[in-house]
N, C-alpha and C positions, 0 to 999 in steps of 0.2 A: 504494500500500500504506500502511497506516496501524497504527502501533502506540499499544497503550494504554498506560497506565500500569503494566499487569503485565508488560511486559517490560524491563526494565535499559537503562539509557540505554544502556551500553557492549556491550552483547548486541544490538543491534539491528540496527547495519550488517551482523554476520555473519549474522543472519535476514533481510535483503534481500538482502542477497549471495544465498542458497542459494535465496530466493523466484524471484529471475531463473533464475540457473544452476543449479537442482536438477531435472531432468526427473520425478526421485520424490516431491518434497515437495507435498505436501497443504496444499490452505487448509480452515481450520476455522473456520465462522462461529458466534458465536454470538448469538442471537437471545433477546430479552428474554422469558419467559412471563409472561403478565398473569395475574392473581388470577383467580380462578373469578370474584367478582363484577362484576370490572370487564367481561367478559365478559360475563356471565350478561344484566345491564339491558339494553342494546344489544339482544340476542339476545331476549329478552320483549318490548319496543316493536318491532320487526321482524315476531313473529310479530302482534302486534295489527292490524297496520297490514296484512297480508297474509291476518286474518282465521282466522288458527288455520292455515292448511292445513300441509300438511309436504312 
């Protein structure tokens, strides 16, 4: 388990504490979104190279 920076140094043992021993707690990933452009160029040289189709 890995804590970021938004959680309290002294708030952390008691969120691994309940990470092991809580049957109910929930992990919450969060995943970066990249900009529509960063995206986008990738996604245009892919379809070139594959000739238009979809």
């Amino acid at each position: 388990m890995a804590c970021h920076g938004g959680v309290a140094g002294d708030k952390r043992g008691v969120l691994v504490d309940r990470f092991h021993n809580d049957a109910d707690c929930r992990v919450f990933l969060k995943l970066p979104v990249p900009d529509p452009q960063t995206v986008q160029r990738p996604a245009e040289g892919l379809l070139g190279l594959l000739g238009g189709r979809k």
